[in-house]
C-alpha positions as CSV (number, residue, x, y, z in Angstrom):
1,X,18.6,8.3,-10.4
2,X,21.5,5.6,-11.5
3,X,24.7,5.1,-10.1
4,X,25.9,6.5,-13.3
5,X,24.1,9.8,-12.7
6,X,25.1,9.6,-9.0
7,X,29.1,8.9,-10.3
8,X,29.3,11.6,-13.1
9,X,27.5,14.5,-10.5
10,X,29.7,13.4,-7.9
11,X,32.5,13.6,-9.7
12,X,31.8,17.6,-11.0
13,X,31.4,18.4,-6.8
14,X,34.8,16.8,-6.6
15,X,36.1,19.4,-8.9
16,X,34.5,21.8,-7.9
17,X,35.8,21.2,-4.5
18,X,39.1,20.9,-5.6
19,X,39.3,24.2,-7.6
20,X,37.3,26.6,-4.9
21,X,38.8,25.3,-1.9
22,X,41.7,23.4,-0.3
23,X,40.8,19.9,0.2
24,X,40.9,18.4,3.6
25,X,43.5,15.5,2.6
26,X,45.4,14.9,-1.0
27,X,42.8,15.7,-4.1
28,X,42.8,12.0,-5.2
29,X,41.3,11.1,-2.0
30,X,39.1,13.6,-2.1
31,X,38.0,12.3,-5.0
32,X,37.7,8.6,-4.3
33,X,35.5,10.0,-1.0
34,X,33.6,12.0,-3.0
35,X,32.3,9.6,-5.5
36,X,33.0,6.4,-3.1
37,X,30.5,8.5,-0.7
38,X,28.0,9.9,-3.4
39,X,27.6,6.5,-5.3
40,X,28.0,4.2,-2.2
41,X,24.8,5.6,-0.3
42,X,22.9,3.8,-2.3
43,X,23.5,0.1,-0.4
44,X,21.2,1.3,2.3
45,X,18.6,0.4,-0.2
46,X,19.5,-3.1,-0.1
47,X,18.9,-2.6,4.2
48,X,15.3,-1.0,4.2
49,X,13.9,-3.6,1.5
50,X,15.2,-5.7,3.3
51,X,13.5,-4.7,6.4
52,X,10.1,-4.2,4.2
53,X,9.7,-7.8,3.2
54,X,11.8,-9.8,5.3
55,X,13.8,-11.0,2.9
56,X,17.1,-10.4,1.0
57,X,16.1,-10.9,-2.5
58,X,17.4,-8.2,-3.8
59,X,21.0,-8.7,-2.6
60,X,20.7,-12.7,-3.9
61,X,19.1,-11.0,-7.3
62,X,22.4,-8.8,-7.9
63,X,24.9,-11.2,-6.4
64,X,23.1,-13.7,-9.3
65,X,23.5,-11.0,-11.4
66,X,25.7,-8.8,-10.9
67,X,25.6,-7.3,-14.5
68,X,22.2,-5.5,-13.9
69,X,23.9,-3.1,-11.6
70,X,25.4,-2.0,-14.6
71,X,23.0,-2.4,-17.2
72,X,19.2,-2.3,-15.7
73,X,19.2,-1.0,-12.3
74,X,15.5,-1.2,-12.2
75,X,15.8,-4.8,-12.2
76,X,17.1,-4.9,-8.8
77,X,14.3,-3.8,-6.5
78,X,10.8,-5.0,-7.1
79,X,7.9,-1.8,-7.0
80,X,7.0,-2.7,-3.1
81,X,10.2,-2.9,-2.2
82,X,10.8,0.2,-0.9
83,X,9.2,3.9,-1.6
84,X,11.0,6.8,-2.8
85,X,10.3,8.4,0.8
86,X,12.0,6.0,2.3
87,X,15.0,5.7,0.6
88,X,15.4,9.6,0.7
89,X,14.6,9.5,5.0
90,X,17.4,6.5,4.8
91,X,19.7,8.5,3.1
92,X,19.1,11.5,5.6
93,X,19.6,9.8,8.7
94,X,22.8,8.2,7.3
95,X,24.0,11.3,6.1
96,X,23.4,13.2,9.5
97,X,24.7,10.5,11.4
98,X,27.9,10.6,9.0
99,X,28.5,14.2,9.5
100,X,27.6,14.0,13.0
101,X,30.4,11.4,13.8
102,X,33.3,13.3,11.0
103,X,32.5,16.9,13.6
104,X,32.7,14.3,16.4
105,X,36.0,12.6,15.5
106,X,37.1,16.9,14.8
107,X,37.1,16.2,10.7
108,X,35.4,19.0,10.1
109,X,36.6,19.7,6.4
110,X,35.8,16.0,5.8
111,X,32.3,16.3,7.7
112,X,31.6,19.4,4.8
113,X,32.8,17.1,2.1
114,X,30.9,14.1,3.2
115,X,27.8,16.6,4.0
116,X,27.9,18.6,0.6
117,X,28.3,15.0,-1.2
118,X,25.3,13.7,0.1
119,X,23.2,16.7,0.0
120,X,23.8,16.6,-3.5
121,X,23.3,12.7,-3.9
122,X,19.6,13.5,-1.9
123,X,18.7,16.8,-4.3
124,X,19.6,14.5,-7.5
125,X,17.3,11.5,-6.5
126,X,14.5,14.7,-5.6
127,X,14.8,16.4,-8.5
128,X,14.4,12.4,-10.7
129,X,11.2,11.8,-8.3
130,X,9.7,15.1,-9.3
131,X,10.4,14.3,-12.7
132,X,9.4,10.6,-13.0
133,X,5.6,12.2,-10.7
134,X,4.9,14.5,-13.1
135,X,5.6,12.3,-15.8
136,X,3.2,10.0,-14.4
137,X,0.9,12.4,-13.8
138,X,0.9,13.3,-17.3
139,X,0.2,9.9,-18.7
């Protein structure tokens, strides 16, 4: 899913948020948490394809470019980079350690809030792999 998707869903749980509960801080930082958190977890990508070839391509690629983070987001990791398991296990061990150290720190409206963000970020990107497998499997 792109960062667009990831931006515009983000932003509806923001709202949603806002309207059925009271938010743990003022609404606009709810808001720039939600969609800060909900778009931003997608940098660890950057980490495991790194650690799957050893090399930072991808980061020089988009620093080179940075308008294909905009424009073709599939230009940014090569197929072998990474798998869509492993981005989804990086995103849940990010997201666990995340809401682990918010209950930690006793920010337990902002460990929901970070939590609910990135279930949602991790449901999106299943619900596009389910898509883009049965597509394939179609062809």
């Amino acid at each position: 899913m792109y960062s667009r998707d990831h931006a515009l869903g983000s932003l509806a749980l923001a709202v949603v948020l806002l309207l059925a509960t009271t938010p743990p801080g003022h609404p606009a930082v709810l808001l720039a948490v939600v969609v800060g958190v909900g778009v931003g977890i997608d940098f660890d990508h950057f980490l495991v394809a790194s650690l799957n070839t050893g090399s930072t391509k991808n980061l020089r690629r988009v620093l080179r470019s940075p308008k294909i983070v905009f424009l073709d987001q599939r230009a940014i990791f090569d197929p072998d980079d990474l798998s869509p398991l492993q981005r989804l296990l990086s995103h849940v061990v990010l997201a666990g350690l995340a809401v682990f150290g918010l209950v930690a720190l006793g920010e337990h409206g902002w460990a929901t809030v970070v939590g609910l963000t990135l279930y949602l970020h991790v449901l999106c990107d299943l619900i596009a792999d389910v898509r883009n497998e049965a597509g394939t499997a179609s062809s």
